[in-house]
MIKE-220935 format. One record per residue: residue number from 1; chain; x, z, y of N, C-alpha, C, CB in turn. Coordinates in nm, 2 decimals, always signed. Last residue first. Glycine has a CB too. Example, Ala and Ser with C-alpha at 12.3 -4.5 7.8 and 13.67 -1.06 7.14 Angstrom:
// MIKE-220935
[2, A, [+1.28, +0.71, -0.22], [+1.37, +0.71, -0.11], [+1.29, +0.79, +0.00], [+1.41, +0.57, -0.06]] [1, A, [+1.32, +0.78, -0.57], [+1.23, +0.78, -0.45], [+1.32, +0.78, -0.33], [+1.13, +0.90, -0.45]] 
// end
This chain:
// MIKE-220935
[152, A, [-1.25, -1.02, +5.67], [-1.25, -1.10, +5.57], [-1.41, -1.14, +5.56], [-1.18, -1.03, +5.44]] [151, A, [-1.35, -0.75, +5.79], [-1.27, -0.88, +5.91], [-1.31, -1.02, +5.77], [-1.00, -0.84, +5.97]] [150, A, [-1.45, -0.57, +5.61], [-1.53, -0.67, +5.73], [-1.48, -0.78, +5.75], [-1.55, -0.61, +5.87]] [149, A, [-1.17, -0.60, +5.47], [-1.27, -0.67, +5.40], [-1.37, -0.67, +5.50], [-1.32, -0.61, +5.28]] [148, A, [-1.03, -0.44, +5.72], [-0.97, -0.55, +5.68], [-1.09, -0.63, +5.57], [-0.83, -0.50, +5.62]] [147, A, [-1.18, -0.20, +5.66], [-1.15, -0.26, +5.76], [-1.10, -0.43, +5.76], [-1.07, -0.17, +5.81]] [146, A, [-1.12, -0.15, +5.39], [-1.25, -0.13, +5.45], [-1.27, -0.20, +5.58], [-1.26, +0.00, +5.48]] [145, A, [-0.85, -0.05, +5.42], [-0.95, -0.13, +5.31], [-1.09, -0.18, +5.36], [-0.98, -0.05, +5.18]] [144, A, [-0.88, +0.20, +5.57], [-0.80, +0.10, +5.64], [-0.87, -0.07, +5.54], [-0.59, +0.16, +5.61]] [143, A, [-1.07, +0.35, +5.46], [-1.09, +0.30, +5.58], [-0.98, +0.20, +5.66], [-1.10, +0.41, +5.65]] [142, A, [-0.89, +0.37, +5.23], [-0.96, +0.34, +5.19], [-1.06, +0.31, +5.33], [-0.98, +0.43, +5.08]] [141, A, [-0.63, +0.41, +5.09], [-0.67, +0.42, +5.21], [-0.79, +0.34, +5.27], [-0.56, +0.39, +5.27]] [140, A, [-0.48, +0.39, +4.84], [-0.58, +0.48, +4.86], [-0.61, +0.52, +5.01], [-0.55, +0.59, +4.77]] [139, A, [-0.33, +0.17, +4.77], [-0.30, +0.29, +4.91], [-0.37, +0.41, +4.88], [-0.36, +0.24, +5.08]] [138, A, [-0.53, +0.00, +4.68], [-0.42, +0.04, +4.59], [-0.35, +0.18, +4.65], [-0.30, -0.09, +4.56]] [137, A, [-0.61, -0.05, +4.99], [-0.71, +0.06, +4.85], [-0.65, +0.07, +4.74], [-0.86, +0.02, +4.78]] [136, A, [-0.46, -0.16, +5.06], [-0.50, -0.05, +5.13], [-0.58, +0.02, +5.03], [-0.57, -0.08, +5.27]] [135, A, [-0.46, -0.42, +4.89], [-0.36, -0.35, +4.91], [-0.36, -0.24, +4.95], [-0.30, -0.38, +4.96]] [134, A, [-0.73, -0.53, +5.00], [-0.67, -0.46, +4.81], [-0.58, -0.40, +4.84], [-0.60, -0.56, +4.66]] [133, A, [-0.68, -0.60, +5.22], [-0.76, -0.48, +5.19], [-0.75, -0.38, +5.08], [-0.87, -0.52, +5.18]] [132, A, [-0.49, -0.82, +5.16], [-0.45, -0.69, +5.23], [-0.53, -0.57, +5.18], [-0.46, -0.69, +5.37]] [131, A, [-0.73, -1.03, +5.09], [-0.60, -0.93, +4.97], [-0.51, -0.85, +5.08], [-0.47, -1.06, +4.85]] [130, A, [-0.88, -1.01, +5.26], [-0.90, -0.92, +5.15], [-0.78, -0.91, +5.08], [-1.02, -0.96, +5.06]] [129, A, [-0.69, -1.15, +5.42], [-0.77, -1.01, +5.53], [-0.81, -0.94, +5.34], [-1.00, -1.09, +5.71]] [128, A, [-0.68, -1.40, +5.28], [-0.53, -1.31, +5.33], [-0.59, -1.19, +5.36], [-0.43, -1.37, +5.49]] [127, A, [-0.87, -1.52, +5.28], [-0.84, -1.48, +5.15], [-0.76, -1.36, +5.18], [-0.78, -1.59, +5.07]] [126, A, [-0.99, -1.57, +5.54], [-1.11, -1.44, +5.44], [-0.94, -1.40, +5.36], [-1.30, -1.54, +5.28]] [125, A, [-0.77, -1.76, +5.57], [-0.77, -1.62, +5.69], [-0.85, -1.55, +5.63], [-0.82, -1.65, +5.86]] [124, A, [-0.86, -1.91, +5.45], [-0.73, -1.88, +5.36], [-0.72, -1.77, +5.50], [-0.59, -2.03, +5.32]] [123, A, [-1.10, -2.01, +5.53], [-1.15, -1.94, +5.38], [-0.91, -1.92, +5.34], [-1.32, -2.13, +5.21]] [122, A, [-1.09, -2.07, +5.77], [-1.12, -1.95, +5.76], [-1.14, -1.92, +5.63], [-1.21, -1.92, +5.82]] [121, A, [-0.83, -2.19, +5.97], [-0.86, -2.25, +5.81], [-0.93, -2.09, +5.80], [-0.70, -2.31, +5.67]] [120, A, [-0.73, -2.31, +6.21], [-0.89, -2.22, +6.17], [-0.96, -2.26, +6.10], [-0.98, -2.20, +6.27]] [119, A, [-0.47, -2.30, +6.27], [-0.55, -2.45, +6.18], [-0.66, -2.36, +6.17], [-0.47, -2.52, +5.99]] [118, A, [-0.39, -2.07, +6.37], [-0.35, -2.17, +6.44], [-0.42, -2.36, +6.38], [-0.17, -2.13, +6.42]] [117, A, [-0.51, -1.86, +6.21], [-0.53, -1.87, +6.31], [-0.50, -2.03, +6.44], [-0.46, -1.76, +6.32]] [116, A, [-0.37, -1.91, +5.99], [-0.45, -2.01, +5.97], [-0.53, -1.97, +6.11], [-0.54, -2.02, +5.82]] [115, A, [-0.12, -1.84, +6.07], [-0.12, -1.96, +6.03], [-0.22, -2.02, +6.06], [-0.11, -1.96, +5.92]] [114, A, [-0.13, -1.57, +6.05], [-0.08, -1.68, +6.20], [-0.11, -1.79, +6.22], [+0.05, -1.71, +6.23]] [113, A, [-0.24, -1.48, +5.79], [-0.32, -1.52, +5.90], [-0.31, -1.59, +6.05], [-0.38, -1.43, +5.91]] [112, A, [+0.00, -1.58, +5.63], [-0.10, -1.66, +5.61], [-0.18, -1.63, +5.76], [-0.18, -1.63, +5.47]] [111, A, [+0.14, -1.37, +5.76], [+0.20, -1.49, +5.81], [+0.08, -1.60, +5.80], [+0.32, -1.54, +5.73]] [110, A, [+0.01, -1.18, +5.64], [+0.01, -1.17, +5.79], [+0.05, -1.32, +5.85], [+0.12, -1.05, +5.83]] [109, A, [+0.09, -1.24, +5.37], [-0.07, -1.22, +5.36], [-0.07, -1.25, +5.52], [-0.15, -1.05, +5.29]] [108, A, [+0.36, -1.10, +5.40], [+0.33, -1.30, +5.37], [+0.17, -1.34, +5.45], [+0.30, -1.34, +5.14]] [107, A, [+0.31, -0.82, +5.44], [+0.40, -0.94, +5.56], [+0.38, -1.09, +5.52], [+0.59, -0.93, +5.55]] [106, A, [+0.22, -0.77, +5.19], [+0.13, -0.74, +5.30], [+0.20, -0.86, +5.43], [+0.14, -0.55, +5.34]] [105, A, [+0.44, -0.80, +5.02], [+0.25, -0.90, +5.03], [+0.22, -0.92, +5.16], [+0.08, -0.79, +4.98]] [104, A, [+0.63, -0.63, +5.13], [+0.67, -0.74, +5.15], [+0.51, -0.84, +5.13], [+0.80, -0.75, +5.06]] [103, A, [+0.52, -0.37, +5.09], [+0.50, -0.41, +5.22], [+0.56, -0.58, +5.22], [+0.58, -0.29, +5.32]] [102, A, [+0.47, -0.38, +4.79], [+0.33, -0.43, +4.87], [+0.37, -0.43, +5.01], [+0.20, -0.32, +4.86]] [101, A, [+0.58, -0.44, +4.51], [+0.65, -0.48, +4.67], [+0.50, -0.54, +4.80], [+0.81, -0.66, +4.63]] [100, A, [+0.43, -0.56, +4.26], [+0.41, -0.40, +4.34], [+0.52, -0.39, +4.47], [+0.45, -0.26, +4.23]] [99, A, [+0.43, -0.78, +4.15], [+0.56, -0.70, +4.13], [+0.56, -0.58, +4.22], [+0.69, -0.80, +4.17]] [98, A, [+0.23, -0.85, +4.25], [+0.21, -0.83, +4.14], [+0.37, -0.78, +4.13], [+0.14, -0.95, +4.06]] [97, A, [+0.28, -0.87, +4.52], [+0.18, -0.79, +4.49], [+0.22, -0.73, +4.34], [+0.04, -0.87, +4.51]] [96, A, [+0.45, -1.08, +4.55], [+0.51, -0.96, +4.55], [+0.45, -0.81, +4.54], [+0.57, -0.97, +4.65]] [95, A, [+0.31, -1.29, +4.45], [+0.40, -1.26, +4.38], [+0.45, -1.12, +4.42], [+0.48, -1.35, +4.39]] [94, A, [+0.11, -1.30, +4.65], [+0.08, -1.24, +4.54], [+0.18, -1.24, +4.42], [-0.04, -1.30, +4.51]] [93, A, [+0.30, -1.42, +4.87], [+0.20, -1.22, +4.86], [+0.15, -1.20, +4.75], [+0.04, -1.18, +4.95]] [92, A, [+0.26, -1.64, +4.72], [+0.43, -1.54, +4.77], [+0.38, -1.43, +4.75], [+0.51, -1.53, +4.93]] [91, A, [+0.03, -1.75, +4.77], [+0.10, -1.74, +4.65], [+0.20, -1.62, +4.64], [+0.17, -1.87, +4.62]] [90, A, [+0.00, -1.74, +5.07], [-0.09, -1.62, +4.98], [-0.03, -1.66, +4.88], [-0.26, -1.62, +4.97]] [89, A, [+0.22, -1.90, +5.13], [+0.25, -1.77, +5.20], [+0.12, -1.65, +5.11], [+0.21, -1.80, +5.42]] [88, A, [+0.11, -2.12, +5.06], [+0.23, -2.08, +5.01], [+0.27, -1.93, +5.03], [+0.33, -2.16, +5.07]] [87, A, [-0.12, -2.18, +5.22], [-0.13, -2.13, +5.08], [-0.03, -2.08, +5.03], [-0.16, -2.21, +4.99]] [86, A, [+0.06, -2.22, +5.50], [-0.04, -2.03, +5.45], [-0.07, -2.06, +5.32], [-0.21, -1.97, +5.54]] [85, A, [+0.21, -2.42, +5.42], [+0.21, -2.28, +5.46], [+0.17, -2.19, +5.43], [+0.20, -2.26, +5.53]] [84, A, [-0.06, -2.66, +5.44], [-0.01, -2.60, +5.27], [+0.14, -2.44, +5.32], [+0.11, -2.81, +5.14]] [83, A, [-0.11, -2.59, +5.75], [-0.20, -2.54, +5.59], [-0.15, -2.51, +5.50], [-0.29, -2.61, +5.51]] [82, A, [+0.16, -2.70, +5.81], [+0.10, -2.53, +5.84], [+0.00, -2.50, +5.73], [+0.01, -2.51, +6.01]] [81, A, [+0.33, -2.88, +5.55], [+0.25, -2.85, +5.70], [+0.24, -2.73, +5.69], [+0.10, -2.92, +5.73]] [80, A, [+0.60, -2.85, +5.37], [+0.51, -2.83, +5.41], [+0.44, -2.85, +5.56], [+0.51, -2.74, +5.38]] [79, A, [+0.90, -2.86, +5.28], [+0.80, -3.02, +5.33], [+0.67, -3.00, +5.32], [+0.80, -3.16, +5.22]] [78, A, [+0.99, -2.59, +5.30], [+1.07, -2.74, +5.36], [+1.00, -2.83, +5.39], [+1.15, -2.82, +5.28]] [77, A, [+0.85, -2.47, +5.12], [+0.83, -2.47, +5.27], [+0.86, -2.55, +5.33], [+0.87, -2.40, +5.34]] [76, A, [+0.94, -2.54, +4.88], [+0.84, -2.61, +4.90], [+0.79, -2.62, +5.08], [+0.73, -2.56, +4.80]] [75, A, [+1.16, -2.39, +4.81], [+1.18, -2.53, +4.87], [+1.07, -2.61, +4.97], [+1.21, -2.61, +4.74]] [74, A, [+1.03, -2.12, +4.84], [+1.10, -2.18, +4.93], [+1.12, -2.31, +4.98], [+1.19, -2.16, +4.91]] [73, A, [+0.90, -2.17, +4.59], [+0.81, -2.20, +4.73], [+0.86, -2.22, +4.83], [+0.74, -2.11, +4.78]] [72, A, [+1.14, -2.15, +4.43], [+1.04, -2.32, +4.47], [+0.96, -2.31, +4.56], [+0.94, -2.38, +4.36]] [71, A, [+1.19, -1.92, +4.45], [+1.26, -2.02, +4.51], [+1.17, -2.15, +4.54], [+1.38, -2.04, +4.43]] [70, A, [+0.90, -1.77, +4.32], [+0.97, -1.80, +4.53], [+1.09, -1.89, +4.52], [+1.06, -1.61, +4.63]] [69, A, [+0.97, -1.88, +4.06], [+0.83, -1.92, +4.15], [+0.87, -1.92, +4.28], [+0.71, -1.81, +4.15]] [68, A, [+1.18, -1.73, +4.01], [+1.20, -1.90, +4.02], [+1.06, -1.92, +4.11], [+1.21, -2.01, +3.83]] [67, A, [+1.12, -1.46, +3.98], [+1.26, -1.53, +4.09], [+1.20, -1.67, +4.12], [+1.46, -1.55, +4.01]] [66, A, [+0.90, -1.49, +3.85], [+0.87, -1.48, +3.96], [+0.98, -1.50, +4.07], [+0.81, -1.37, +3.96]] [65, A, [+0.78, -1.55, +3.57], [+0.93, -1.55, +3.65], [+0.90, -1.56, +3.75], [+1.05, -1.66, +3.62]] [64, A, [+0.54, -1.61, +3.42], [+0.58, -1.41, +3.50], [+0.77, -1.44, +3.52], [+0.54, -1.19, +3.33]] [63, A, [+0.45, -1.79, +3.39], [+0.55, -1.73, +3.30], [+0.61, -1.62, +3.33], [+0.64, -1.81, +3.27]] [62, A, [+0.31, -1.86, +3.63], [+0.23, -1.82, +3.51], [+0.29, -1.76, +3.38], [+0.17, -1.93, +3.46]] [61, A, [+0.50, -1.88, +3.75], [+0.42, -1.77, +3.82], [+0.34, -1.77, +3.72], [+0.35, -1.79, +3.96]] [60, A, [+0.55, -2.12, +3.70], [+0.68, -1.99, +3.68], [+0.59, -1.92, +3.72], [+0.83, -1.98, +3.76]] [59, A, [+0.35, -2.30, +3.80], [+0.36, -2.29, +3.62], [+0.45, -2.15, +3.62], [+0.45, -2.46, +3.51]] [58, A, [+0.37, -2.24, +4.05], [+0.24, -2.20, +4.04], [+0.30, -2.18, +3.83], [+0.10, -2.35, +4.11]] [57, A, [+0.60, -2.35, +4.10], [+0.60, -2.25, +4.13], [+0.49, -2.17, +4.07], [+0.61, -2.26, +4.25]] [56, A, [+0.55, -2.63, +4.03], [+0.67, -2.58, +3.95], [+0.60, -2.44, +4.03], [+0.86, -2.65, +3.98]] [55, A, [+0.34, -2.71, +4.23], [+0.28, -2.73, +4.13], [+0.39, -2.63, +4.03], [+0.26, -2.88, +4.10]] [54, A, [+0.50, -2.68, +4.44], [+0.41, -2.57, +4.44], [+0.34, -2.61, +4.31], [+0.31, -2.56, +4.57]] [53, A, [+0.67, -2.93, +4.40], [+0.73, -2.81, +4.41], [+0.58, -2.71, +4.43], [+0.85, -2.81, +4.56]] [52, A, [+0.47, -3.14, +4.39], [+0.56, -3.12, +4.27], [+0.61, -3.01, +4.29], [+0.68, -3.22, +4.25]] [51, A, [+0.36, -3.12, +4.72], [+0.30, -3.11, +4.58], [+0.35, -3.05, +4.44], [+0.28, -3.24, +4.56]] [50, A, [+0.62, -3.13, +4.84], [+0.58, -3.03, +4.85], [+0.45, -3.00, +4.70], [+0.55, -3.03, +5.00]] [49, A, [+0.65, -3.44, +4.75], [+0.72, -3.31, +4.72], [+0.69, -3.20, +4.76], [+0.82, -3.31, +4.74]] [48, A, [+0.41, -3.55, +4.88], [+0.41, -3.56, +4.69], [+0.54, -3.45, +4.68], [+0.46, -3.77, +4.59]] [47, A, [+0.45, -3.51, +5.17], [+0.36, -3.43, +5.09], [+0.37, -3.44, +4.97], [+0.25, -3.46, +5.10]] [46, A, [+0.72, -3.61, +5.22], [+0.69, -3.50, +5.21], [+0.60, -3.41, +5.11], [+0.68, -3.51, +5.30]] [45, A, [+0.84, -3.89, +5.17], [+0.70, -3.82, +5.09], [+0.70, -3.67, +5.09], [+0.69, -3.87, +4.92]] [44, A, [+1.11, -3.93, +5.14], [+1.01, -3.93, +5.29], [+0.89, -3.91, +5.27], [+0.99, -4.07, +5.38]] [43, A, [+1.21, -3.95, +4.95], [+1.25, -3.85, +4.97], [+1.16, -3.80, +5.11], [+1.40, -3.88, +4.98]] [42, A, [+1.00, -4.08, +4.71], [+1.06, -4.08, +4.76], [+1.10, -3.95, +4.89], [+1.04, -4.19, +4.78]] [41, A, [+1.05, -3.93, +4.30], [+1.01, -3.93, +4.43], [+1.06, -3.96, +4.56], [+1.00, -3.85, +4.44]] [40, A, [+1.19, -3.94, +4.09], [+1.15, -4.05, +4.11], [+1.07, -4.09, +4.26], [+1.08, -4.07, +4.00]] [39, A, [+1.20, -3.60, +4.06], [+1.34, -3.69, +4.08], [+1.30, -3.91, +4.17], [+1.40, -3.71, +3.84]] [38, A, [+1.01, -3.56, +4.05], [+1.04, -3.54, +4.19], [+1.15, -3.61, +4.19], [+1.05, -3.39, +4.25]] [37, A, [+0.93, -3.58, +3.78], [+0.85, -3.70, +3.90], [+0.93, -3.67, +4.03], [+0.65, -3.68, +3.94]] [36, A, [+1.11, -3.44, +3.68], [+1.11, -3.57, +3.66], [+1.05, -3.69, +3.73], [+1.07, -3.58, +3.57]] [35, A, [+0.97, -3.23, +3.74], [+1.12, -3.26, +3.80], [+1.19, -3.38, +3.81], [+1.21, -3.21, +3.75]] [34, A, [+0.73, -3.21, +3.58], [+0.72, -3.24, +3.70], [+0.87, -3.26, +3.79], [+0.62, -3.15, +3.74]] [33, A, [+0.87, -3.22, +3.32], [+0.82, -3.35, +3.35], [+0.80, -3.35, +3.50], [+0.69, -3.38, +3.26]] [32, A, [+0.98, -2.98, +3.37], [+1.08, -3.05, +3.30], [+1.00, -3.17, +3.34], [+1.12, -3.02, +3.14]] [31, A, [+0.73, -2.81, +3.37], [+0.82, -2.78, +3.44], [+0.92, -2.90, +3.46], [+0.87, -2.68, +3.40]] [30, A, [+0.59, -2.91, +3.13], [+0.57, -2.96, +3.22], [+0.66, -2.95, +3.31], [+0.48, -2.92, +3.25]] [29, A, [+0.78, -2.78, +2.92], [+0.76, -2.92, +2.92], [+0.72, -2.96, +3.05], [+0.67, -2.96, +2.83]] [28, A, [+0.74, -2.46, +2.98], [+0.88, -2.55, +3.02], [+0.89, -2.71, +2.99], [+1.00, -2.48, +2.92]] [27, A, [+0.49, -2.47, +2.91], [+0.51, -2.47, +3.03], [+0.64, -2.55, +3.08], [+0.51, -2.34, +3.06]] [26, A, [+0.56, -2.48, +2.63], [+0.49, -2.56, +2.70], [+0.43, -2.60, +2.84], [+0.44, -2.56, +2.64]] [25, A, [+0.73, -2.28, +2.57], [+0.80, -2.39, +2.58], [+0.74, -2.52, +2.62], [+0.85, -2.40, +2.47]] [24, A, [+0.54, -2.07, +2.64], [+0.65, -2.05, +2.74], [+0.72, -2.22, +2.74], [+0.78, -1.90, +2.67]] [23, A, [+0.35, -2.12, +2.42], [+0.31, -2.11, +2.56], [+0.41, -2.14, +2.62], [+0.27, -1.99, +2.60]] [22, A, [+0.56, -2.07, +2.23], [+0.48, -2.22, +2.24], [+0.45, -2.20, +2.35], [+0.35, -2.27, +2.14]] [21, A, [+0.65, -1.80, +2.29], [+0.71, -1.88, +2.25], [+0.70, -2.03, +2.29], [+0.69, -1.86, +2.14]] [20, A, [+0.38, -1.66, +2.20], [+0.44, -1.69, +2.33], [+0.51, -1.72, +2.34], [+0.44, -1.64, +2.41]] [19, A, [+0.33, -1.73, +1.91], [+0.23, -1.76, +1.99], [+0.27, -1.74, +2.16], [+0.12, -1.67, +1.95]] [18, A, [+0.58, -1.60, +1.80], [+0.60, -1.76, +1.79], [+0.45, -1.80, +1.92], [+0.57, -1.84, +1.57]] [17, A, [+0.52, -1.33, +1.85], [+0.61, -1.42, +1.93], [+0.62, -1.53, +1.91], [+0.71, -1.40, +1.93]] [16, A, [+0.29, -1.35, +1.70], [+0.23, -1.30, +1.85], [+0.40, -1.37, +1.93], [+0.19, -1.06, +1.88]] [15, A, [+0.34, -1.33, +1.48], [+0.28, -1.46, +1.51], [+0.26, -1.46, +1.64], [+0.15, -1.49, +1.43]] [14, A, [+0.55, -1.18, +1.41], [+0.61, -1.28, +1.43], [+0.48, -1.38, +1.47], [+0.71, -1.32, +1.31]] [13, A, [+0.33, -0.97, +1.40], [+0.47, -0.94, +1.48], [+0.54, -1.11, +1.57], [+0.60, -0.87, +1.33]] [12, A, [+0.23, -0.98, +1.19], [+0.17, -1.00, +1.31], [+0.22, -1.04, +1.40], [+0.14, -0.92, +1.36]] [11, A, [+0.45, -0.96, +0.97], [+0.34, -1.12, +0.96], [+0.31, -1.11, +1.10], [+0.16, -1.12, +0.85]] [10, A, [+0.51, -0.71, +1.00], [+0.55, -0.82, +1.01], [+0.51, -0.94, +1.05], [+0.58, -0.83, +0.96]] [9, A, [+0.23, -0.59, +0.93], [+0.28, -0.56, +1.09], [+0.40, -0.71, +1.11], [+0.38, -0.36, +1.11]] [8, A, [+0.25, -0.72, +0.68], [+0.11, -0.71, +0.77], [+0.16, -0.74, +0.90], [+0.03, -0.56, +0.78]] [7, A, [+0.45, -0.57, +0.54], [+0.43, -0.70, +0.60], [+0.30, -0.72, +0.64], [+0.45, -0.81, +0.50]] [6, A, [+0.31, -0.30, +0.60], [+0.45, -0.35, +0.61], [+0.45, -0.49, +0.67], [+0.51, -0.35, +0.47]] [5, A, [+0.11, -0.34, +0.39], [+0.11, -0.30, +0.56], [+0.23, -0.32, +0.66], [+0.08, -0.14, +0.58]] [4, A, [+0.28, -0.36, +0.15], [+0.16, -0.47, +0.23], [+0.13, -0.39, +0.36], [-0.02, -0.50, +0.12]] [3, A, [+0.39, -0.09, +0.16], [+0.51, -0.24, +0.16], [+0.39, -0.31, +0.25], [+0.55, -0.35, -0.04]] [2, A, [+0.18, +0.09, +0.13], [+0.30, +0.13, +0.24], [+0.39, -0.03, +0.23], [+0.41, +0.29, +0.17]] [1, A, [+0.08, +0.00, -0.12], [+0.00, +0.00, +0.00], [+0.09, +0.00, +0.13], [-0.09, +0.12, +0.00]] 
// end
């Protein structure tokens, strides 16, 4: 009884890592194909490279590498307008959210709202004002949360 449970846990063991394994190496396909288009990309196409580069950021952000996600948003600032900006700027906040570095969120989430103050993009000025709010109530500050979800 004690062996077959044994291999049980084994058997499990190895199916949950070969099952993120495939995930990870099928991200890393796309990753690999969209570099491929940037490679073929012309260099005056801002927008198709900023595209390719927040598309790579968005797949590392699904593989919880979050170094590589911000560098590529980095790059991606390079051949951004102000809109695709503030999306870049709520991706980032929520990279640094989810790695719990909430005063650094909170400073992206602020940039998104310069931003979209300046393009009076109001559904990425709602997005930025509530995900601060989350932040204030992870705070347990809960009038400051509060505040910021009216404004949103």
């Amino acid at each position: 009884m004690l062996v077959s449970r044994f291999y049980y846990c084994l058997f499990f063991f190895f199916s949950i890592c070969t099952h993120v394994d495939s995930l990870f190496s099928q991200n890393q396909n796309k990753i690999d194909s969209l570099r491929n288009r940037l490679e073929e990309t012309d260099i005056n196409d801002s927008s198709k490279i900023f595209d390719i580069y927040y598309k790579i950021a968005k797949l590392h952000d699904k593989d919880n590498r979050n170094f590589l996600a911000k560098r590529n948003i980095d790059t991606a600032m390079l051949f951004a307008n102000n809109e695709q900006k503030a999306k870049l700027y709520i991706r980032l906040g929520n990279l640094y959210w989810q790695g719990a570095d909430y005063e650094n969120a909170v400073l992206s989430y602020q940039q998104t709202l310069r931003i979209s103050e300046k393009t009076a993009n109001e559904k990425l000025r709602a997005s930025a004002l509530n995900n601060i709010g989350f932040i204030y109530n992870e705070y347990n500050n809960k009038e400051k949360a509060l505040e910021y979800y009216y404004k949103g």
